[in-house]
N, C-alpha and C positions, 0 to 999 in steps of 0.2 A: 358681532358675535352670532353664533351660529345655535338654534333651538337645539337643548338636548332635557334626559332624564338627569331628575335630580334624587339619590334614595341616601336619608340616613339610617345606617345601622347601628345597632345595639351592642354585638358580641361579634366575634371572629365568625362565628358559623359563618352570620349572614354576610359579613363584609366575602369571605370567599368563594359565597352562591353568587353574588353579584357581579363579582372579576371576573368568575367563570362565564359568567354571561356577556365578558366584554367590557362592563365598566371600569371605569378610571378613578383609582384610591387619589381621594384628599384631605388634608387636614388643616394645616392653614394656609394653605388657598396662595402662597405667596409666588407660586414658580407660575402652575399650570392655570392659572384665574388668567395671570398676566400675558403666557402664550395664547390663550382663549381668546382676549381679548383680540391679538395682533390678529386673528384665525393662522397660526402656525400650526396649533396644533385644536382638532375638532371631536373630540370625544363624542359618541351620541348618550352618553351616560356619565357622570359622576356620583363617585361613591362615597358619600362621608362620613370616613371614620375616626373622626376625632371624640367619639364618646369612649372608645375602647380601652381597655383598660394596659397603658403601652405605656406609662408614664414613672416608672419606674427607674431610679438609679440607685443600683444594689453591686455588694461585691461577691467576686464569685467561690467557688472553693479554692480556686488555688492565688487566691488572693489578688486576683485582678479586674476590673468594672464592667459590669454590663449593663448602656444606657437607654431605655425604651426607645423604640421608635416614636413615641409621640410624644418624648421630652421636648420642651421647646429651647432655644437654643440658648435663651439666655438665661432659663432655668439652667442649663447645663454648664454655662460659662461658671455658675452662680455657687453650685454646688460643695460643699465641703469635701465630701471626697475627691471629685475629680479635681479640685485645683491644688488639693496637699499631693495624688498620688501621680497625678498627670496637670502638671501647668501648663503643656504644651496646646493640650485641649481648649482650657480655658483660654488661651491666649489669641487662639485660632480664631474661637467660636465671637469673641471681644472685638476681632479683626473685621467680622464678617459687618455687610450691608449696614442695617442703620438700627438703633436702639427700639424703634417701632416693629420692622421688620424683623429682630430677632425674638422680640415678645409672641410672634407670631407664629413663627417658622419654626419646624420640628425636625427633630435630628435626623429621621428617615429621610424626609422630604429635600433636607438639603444636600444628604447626597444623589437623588437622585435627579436632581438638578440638570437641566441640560444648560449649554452654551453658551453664552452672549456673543455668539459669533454675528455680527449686524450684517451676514447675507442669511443666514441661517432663521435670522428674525424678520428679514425683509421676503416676502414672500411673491415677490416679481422675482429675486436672483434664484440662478439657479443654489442650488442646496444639496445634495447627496444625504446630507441625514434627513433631513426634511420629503425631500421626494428623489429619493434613489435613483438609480440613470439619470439624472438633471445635468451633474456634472458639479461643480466644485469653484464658484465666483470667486473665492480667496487664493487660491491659488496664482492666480494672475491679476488681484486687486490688489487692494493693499492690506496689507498682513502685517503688521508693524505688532500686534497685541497676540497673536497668531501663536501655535506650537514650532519646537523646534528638535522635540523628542514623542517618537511613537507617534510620528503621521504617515498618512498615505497617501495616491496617488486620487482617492476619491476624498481625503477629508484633513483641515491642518487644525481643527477646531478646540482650543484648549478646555478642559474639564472647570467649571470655576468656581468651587467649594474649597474654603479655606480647612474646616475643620476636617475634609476628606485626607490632607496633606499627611497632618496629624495623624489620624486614623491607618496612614499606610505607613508612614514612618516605623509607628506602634507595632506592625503588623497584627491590625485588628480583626475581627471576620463579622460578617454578617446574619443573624440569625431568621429564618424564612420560615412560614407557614407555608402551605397549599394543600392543595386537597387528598395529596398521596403525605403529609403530616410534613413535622417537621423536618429543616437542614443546616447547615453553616455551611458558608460558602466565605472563604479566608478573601479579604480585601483587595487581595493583589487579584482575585483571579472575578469582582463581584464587579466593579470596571472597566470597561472593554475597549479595548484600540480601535481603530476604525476598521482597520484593514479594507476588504473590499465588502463591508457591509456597518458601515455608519451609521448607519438607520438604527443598527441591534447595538444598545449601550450600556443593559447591564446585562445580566445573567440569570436572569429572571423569566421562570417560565409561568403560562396563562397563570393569572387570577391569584399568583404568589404575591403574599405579604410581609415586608419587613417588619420582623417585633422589635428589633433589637440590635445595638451593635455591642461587640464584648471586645475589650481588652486584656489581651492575656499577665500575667504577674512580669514583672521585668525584674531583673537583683537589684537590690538597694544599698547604697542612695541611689539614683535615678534623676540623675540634672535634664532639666527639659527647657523647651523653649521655642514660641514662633518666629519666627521675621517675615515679614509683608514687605516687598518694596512697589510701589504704586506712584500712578503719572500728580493725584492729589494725596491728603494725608486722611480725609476719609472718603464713607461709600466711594468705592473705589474695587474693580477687581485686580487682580494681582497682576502684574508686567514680570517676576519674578517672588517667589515666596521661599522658605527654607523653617522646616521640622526636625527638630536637632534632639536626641534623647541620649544620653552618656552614662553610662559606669564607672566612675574612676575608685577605683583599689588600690591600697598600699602605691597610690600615686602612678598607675599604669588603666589606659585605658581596657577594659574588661571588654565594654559590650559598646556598640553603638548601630544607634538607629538613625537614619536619616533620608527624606523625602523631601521633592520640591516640588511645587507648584505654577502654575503663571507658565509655566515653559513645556507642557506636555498634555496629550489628548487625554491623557487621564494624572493621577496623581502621582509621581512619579519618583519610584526608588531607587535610591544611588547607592548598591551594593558597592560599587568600584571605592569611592569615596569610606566605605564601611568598614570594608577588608585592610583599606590603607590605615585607620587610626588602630584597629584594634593590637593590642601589645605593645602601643607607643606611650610614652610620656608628653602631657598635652604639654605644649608649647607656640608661640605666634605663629614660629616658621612651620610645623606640623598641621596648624590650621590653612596656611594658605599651601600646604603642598596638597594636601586632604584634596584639599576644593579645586584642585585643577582637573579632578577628574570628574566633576559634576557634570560638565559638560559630553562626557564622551558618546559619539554617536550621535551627536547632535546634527541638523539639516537644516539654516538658517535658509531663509524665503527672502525674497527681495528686500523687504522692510523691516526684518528682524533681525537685523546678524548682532545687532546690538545686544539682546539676551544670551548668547552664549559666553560673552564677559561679563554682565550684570547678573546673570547663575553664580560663576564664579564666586564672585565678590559678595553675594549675598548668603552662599554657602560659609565663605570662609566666616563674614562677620558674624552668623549667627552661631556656629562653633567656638567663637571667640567668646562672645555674651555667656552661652553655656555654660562652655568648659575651661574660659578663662586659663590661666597659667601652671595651674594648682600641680 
C-alpha cells in the first residue's frame, strides 16, 4: 500500500473542501481499503465521512423512500419501511457479500463499487478502466463471468452491486451535493457504459457527494422481488440476477419494472421485457414469453454465451415468484 493523507470530517462543508482538493470519500472502507490494498487504485488522500449526518431512511412527499448515503446495508435490508414498501431492496441488499461486510458497507458506497473484473484487479494485465490505453486482457481471456449487454470495444466489465439492480428496476435517482449545491441525477443515467472511456463510471463531477438515493411512489399493490443466480449459494457475485416490480389490477398487469444484473457493464433495464407484460393477464406462458426478450442485444464473448440463456430463465422464474398466476 502506498502512503497517503488521511482527514476525518465533521459536516458536508468540510467533506466537500476536501474532494475539491482531490480527496477520496469513505465510509466503510469495504470497496476502496480493498483496491488500496491491491494498489489498483492509489488515492494520495482519503476523506472520512462516515460522521456525517447521511443516515437517514425517510419517506418522501409523494410517498416513496429516500435512503441515506451512509445507511448501511444491513440497516437497509432491516428496515421497516423499505421491506413492507420495496422487498425487492431488502432482498437485494440480503443477496449481497457477507453478513460482516454488510454491517459495514453503506448504500452510497455500494453503488459506487467498481468490478471484480480479475484483470482489472490484477494490475500487471492490461485494464482500460484502470489505465486507459492499456487495452482490455478480458476480451481475449477468459470472460465466462464477463458482460454480455452494454460493452465495448475497450471494456466487457460487469457493474457488481446487487441492490444497484433493484435500484434501476425502481427507477430510482440519485441525490448529489457539490460545491455549485445540490442535484438528482435518475439512476439510469448515474451508471455509465464504458464506451470509449471506462475509466469515467459514474456521473460524478470533482468533489460531489452522494447524500442519498430516493425511490420514487410506484401504484399499489406493488409485488416485488430479487433472484440472484450464482456459481455458489453465498458470497458470491452474480453470473445472472433479476429485479422484478408488478402492478396487477382488476387481474391485468398495470405497471411493470424490471432490471438485471450479472449480465451488463452497468445495471441493466429491460424495457422490451416491460412493454411485453404491461396490459396482459400474468400467466406461466406470458412469463416465459416476457423473458425472451431479456436478452435482446446481447454480445456473448467466447466464455459467456451461456448467460444469454441463464438471463432468460432467470428473468422468466423471478416473474414467476412475483407475479405468480393471479
Amino acid at each position: 500500500m502506498f502512503p497517503f493523507a488521511y482527514t476525518k470530517v465533521a459536516d458536508t462543508r468540510e467533506a466537500l473542501a476536501a474532494g475539491q482538493r482531490g480527496g477520496r470519500y469513505i465510509a466503510g472502507g469495504t470497496t476502496l481499503v480493498d483496491l488500496m490494498r491491491e494498489t489498483v487504485e492509489r488515492p494520495e488522500a482519503v476523506v472520512d465521512i462516515s460522521a456525517l449526518p447521511l443516515r437517514d431512511i425517510t419517506t418522501t412527499r409523494d410517498g416513496g423512500l429516500r435512503i441515506g448515503a451512509l445507511v448501511r446495508m444491513s440497516e437497509a435490508a432491516a428496515d421497516r419501511q423499505v421491506r413492507g414498501a420495496f422487498p425487492v431492496i431488502s432482498e437485494a441488499l440480503e443477496l449481497s457479500a457477507s453478513a460482516q461486510l454488510r454491517n459495514m458497507a453503506t448504500i452510497g458506497g455500494n453503488i459506487m463499487q467498481r468490478t471484480r473484473c480479475t484483470y482489472f484487479r490484477d494490475v500487471s494485465a492490461a485494464c482500460n478502466k484502470r489505465r486507459p490505453g492499456s487495452g482490455c486482457a478480458a476480451l481475449d481471456g477468459f470472460n465466462r463471468t464477463h458482460a454480455i449487454l452494454g460493452t465495448s470495444s475497450q471494456c466487457v466489465a460487469t457493474h457488481p452491486s446487487d441492490v444497484a439492480v433493484a435500484f434501476a428496476a425502481l427507477e430510482a435517482s440519485v441525490r448529489l451535493l457539490g460545491p455549485g449545491g445540490e442535484r438528482t441525477v435518475p439512476f439510469a443515467d448515474f451508471l455509465l457504459q464504458p464506451g470509449t472511456t471506462p475509466d469515467r463510471e459514474q456521473a460524478l463531477q470533482r468533489g460531489e457527494l452522494i447524500t442519498a438515493v430516493e425511490i420514487p411512489a410506484h401504484p399499489r399493490p406493488l409485488w416485488s422481488g430479487y433472484l440472484k443466480v450464482r456459481d455458489r449459494q453465498s458470497y458470491e457475485f452474480a453470473l445472472t440476477s433479476a429485479a422484478v416490480a408488478l402492478h396487477v389490477q382488476d387481474g391485468v398487469i398495470r405497471t411493470a419494472k424490471v432490471a438485471a444484473g450479472g449480465v451488463g457493464t452497468v445495471p441493466w433495464k429491460l424495457p422490451a421485457v416491460e412493454r411485453y407484460l404491461v396490459g396482459k393477464r400474468p400467466s406461466d406462458a406470458l412469463w416465459t414469453e416476457a423473458a425472451e426478450r431479456a436478452a435482446d442485444g446481447a454480445k456473448p464473448l467466447t466464455h459467456n454465451g451461456f448467460k444469454v440463456e441463464l438471463l432468460k430463465r432467470t428473468v422468466a422464474r423471478q416473474l414467476r415468484v412475483v407475479g405468480g398466476t393471479r
